[in-house]
C-alpha positions as CSV (number, residue, x, y, z in Angstrom):
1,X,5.3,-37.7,156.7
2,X,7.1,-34.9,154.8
3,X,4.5,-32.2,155.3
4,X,4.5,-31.0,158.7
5,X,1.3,-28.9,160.0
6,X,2.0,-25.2,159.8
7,X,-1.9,-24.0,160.3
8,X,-3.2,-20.4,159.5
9,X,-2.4,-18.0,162.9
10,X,-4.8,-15.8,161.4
11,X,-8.1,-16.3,163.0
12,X,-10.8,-15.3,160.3
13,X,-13.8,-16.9,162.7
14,X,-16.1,-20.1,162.0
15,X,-17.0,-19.5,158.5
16,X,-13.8,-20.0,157.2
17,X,-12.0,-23.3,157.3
18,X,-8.3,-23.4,156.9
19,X,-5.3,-26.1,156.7
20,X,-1.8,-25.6,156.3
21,X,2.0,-27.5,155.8
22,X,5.8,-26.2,155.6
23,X,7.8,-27.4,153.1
24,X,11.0,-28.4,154.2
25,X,12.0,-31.1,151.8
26,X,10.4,-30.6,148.3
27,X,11.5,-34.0,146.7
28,X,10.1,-35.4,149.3
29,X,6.4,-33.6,149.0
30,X,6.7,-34.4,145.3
31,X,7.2,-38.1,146.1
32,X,4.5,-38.2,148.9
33,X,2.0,-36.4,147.0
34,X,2.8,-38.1,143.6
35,X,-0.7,-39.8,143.7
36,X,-2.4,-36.7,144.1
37,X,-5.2,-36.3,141.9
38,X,-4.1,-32.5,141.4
39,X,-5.6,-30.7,138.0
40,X,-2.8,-28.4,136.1
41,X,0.2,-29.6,137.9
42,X,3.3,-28.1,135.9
43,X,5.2,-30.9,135.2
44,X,8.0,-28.8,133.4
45,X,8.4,-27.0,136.9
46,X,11.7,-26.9,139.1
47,X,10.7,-28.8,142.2
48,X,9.9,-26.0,144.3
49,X,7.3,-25.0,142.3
50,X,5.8,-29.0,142.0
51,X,6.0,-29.1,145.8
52,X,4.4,-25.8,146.2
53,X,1.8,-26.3,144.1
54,X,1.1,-29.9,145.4
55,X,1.4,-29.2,149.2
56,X,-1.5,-26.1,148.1
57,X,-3.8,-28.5,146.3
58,X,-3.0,-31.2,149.1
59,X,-4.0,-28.3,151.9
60,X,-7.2,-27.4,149.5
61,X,-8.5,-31.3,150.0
62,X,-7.9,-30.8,154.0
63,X,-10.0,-27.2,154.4
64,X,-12.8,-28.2,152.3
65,X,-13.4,-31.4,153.9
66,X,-13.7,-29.8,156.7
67,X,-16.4,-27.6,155.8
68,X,-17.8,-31.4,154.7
69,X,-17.2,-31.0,151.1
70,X,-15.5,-33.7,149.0
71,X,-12.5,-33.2,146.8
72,X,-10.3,-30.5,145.6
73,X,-10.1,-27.4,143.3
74,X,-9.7,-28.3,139.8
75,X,-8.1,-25.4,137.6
76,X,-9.2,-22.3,135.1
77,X,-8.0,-21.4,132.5
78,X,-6.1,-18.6,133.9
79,X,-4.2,-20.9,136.3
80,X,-6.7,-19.4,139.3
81,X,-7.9,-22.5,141.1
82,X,-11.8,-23.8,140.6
83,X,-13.6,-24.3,143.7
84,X,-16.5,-26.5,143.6
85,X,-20.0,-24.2,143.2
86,X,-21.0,-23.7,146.7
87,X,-17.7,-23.1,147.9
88,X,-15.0,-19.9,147.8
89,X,-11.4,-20.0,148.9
90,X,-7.5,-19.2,148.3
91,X,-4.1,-20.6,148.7
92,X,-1.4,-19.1,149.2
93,X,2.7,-20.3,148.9
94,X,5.2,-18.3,151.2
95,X,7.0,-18.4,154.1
96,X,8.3,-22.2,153.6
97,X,4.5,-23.2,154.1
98,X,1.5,-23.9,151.6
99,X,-1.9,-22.5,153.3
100,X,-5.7,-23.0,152.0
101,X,-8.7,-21.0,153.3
102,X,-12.0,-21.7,152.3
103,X,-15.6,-20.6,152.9
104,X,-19.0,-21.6,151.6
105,X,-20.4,-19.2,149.6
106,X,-23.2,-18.1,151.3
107,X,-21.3,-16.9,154.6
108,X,-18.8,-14.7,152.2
109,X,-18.9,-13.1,148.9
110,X,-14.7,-13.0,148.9
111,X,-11.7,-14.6,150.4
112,X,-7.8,-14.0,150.0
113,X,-4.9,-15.1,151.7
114,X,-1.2,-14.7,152.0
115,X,1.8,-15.5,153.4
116,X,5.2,-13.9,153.1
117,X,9.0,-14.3,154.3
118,X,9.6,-10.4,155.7
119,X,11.9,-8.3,153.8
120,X,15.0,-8.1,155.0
121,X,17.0,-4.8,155.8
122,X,19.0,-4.8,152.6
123,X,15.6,-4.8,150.3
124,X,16.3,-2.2,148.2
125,X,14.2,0.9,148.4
126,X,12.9,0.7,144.6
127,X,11.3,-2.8,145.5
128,X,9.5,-0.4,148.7
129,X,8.8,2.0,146.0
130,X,7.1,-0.2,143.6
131,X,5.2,-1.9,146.7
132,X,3.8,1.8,148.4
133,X,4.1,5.1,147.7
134,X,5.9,7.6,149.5
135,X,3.0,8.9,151.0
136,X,1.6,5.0,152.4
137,X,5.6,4.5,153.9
138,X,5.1,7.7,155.2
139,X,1.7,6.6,157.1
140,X,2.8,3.4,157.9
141,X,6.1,4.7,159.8
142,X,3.9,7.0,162.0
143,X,1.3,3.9,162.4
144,X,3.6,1.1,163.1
145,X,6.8,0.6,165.3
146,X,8.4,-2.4,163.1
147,X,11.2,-2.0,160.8
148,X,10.4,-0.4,157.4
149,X,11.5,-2.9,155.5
150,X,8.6,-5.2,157.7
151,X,6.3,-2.9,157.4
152,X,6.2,-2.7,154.0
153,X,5.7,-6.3,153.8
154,X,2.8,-6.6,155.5
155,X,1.7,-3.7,152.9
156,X,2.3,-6.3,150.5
157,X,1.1,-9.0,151.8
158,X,-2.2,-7.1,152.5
159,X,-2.7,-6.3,149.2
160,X,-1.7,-9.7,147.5
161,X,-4.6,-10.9,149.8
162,X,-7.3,-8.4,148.6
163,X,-6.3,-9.3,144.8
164,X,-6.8,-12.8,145.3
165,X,-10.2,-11.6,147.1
166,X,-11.4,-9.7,144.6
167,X,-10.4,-10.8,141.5
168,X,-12.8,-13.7,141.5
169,X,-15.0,-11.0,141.2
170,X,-13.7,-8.4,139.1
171,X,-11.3,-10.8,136.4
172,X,-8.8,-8.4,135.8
173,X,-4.8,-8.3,137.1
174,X,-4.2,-5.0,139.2
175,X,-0.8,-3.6,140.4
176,X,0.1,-2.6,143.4
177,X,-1.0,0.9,142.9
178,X,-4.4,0.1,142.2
179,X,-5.1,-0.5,145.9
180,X,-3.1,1.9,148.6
181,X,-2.8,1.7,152.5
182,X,-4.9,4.7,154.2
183,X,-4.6,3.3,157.9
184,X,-2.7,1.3,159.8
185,X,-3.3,-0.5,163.4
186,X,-1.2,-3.0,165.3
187,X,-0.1,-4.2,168.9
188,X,2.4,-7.0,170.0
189,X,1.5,-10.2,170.4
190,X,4.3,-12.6,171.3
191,X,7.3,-12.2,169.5
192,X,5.5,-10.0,166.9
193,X,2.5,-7.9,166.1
194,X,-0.7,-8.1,164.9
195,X,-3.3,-5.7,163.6
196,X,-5.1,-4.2,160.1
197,X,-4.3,-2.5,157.4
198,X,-6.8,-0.3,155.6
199,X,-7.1,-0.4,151.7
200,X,-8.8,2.1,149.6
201,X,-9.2,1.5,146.4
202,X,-7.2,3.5,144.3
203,X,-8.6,2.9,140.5
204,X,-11.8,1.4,139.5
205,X,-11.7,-2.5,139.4
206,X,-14.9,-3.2,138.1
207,X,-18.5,-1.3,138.2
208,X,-19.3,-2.6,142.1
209,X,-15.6,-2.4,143.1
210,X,-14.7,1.4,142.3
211,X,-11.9,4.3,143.1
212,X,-12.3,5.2,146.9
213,X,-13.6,1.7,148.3
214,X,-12.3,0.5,151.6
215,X,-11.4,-3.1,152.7
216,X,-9.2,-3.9,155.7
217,X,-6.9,-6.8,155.6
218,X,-5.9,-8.6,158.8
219,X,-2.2,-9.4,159.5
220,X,-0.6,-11.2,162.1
221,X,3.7,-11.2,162.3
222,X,6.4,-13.6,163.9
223,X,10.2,-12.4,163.6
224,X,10.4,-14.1,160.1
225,X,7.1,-14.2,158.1
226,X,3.4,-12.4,157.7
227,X,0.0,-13.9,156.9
228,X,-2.9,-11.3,156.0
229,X,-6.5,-12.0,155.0
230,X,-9.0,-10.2,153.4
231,X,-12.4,-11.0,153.9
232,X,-15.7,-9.6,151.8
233,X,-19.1,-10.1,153.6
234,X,-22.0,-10.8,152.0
């Protein structure tokens, strides 16, 4: 089989059902998953994006089976995945791996994943810029002993994860300023680190979601990639 199992590290608890695969070979994902009953596959894509997209949909089918529920997300009109009614969830495509997470509805109001490849040391510092402000990388370096420029993708990672929680819920795209890091925690685990990063809020994303509204997204590190979650109770 092309699709070697690269689970979730995260652990989010019993609620929340996850499945993961790396992608190592996307011709051959394509041709494995060719059969895949996959709503809104772009056909016009290069093949990264087709094995991506595939490997997520393919990972979707694995989660929600087991939380015993048959199938896999279809697709709306805004290219956000449709989960079936009782059921929430994300997927995320980074790192070289395509990850689902999924929930029933009743346990959580919101789910969002991520994974990313870290930032290496010649990111620019406009791309940090455009990620946190001065005064988050100024919070982070006192809160955390990694590198900047992996510190400041876990900052993005966390808050790619609480878009995809909230915007279920709110319909609207936010940038990254919308949502800023007001605390940081981590300690080693392995070869890396693991720990949360708080979000306030830092606009008004809906009536219920407004300006000064915390959520904390769990991250966990190796030497080459992060995963965050962020996880909305009911």
């Amino acid at each position: 089989m092309s699709l070697a199992a690269a689970p979730l590290g995260l652990d989010l608890g019993p609620a929340v059902k996850s499945a993961g695969f790396a992608l190592r070979d996307y011709d051959a994902v394509i041709a494995e998953l060719a059969s895949l009953a996959a709503s809104g596959l772009p056909e016009r894509a290069v093949p990264k994006r087709r094995a991506e997209f595939l490997a997520g949909r393919f990972a979707a089918g694995q989660a929600l089976a087991l939380l015993g529920v048959a199938g896999m997300p279809g697709r709306n009109d805004d290219g956000s995945p449709r989960w079936p009614e009782p059921v929430i969830g994300s997927i995320t495509h980074g790192a070289g791996r395509a990850i689902c997470a999924v929930a029933f509805a009743s346990e959580l109001r919101g789910l969002g994943i991520d994974a990313e490849r870290l930032m290496n040391e010649s990111a620019k510092d406009e791309i940090f810029a455009r990620i946190c402000s001065r005064e988050e990388r100024a919070l982070l370096a006192r809160s955390l002993s990694s590198p900047e420029h992996h510190w400041v993708t876990f900052a993005f990672s966390a808050k790619e994860s609480l878009y995809k929680c909230l915007y279920p819920l709110v319909g609207q795209f936010m940038d990254f300023s919308a949502a800023r890091v007001v605390a940081a925690v981590a300690e080693p685990r392995g070869s890396g680190v693991s720990g949360e990063l708080t979000l306030e809020l830092s606009v008004d994303w809906s009536s219920e979601f407004v300006r000064g509204r915390r959520l904390g997204a769990r991250f966990i590190a190796s030497d080459d990639h992060v995963e965050s979650a962020v996880l909305l109770p009911i």
